[in-house]
N, C-alpha and C positions, 0 to 999 in steps of 0.2 A: 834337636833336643839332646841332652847330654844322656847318659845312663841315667841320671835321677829321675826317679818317677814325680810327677808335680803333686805336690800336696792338693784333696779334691774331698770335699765333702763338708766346708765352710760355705757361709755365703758364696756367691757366686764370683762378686767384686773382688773378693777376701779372695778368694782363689785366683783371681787376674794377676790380683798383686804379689801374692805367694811363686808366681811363677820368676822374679828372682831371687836367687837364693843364694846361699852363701858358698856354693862352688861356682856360681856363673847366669845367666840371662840362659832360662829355657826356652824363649818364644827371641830367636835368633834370624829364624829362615821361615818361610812362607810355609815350607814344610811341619816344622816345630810347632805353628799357629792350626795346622790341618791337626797335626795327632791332638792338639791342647784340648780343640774342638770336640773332637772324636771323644774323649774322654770326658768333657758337657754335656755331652749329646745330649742325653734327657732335660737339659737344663738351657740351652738354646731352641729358637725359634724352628731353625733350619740349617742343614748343611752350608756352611758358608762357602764362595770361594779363599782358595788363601793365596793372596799375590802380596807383590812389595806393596802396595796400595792398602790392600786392608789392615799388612804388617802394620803399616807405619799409623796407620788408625788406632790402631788396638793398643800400639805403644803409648801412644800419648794417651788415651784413656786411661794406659794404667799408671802412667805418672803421675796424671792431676789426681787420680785418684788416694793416690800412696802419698802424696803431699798433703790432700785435704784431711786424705784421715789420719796421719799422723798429728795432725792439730786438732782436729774434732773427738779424738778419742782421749786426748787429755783435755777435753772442754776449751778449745782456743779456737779461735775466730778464724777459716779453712783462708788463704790469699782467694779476695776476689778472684782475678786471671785462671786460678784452678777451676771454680766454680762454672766460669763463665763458659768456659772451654769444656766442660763436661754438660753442660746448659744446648749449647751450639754443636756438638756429638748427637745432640737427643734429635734436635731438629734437623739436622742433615736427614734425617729417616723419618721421619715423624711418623706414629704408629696412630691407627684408627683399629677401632672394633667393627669389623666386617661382619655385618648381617647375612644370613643366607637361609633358605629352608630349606631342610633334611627331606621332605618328603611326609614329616608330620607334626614336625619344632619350626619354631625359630631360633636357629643357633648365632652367636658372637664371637668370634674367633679375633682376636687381637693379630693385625697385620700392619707389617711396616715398607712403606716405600722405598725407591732406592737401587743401587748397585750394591750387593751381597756383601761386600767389607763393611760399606757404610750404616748398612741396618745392621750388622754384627757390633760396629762401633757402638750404632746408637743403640742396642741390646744392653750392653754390657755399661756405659754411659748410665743407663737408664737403674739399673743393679747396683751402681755407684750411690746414684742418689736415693736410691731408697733404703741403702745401707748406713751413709753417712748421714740421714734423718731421721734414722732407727737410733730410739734413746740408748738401747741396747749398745750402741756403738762404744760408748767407756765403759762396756765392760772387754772390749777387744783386750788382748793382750798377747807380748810377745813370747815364743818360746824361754823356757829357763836354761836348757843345753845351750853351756858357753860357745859353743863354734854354728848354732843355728841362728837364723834371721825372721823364720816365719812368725805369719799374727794367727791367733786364732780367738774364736769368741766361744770362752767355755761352757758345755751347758749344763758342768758341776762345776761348783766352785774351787772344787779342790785339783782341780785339773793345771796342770803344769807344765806337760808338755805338748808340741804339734802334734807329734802323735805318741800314742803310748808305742805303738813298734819301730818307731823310728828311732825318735830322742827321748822317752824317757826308757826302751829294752838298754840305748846305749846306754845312760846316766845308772842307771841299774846294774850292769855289767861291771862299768868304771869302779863303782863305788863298794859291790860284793870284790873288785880284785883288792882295792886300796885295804878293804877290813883282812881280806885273809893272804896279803903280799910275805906281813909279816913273821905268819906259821912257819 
């Protein structure tokens, strides 16, 4: 993973796909997909492992995902082939709510089958579609900082950048130098 820290604190999906950016692909090495994790933690099921195998899981999840919701967020019809392939991510893992008792409950814990990449696929898979079926989904939108690429989904409307300490402390900076260049 490069010096950029990955934008975290959107949807879950939203943040998959936030992980390219407009200096380069953070989730590069099996490595890059362990810190990615590490920084979900509370937002994942379980420590995954990270190998080429889960890499290349995770990748394609967030491709189909960045291609459906880039059509689903302007209201357009997501390609089949995305859909399907993030459909077939769920079932590789398929998750059941596991009963058990505590000793004086009955508890449900949501558990999924699997090798470790493939229920982190189907985790995140799963976070796709309930993102990209969340009506909320047009109101996603991209940062306004001209050299940034991230989406975020505002929870004011008046919100404009990814982050305020990221792109809009820059956009702020830029724009206090242009007014007083001229002094």
């Amino acid at each position: 993973m490069s010096d950029v820290v990955p934008l975290t604190g959107e949807p879950l999906a939203l943040d998959l796909v936030n992980t390219r950016t407009a200096v380069g692909d953070l989730l590069t090495t099996p490595d890059d997909l362990r810190r990615w994790c590490d920084l979900q933690a509370g937002r994942l099921p379980d420590a995954p492992s990270a190998d080429a195998t889960s890499l290349a899981a995770v990748l394609a999840v967030r491709e189909h995902t960045a291609r459906a919701l880039e059509r689903v967020r302007h209201g357009e019809r997501p390609d089949d082939a995305d859909l399907t392939a993030l459909n077939d991510a769920q079932l590789a893992a398929p998750a059941i709510n596991e009963l058990a008792w505590d000793g004086s409950a009955l508890t449900a814990g949501r558990r999924r089958s699997g090798p470790s990449g493939t229920r982190l696929a189907a985790h995140l898979a799963e976070a796709a579609a309930e993102l990209l079926s969340d009506p909320a989904v047009t109101r996603i939108r991209p940062c306004e900082a001209h050299d940034c690429v991230m989406l975020f989904l505002p929870a004011h409307p008046r919100r404009r950048w990814c982050s305020p300490a990221r792109c809009g402390n820059r956009v702020r900076v830029a724009r206090h130098y242009q007014r007083h260049k001229a002094d």
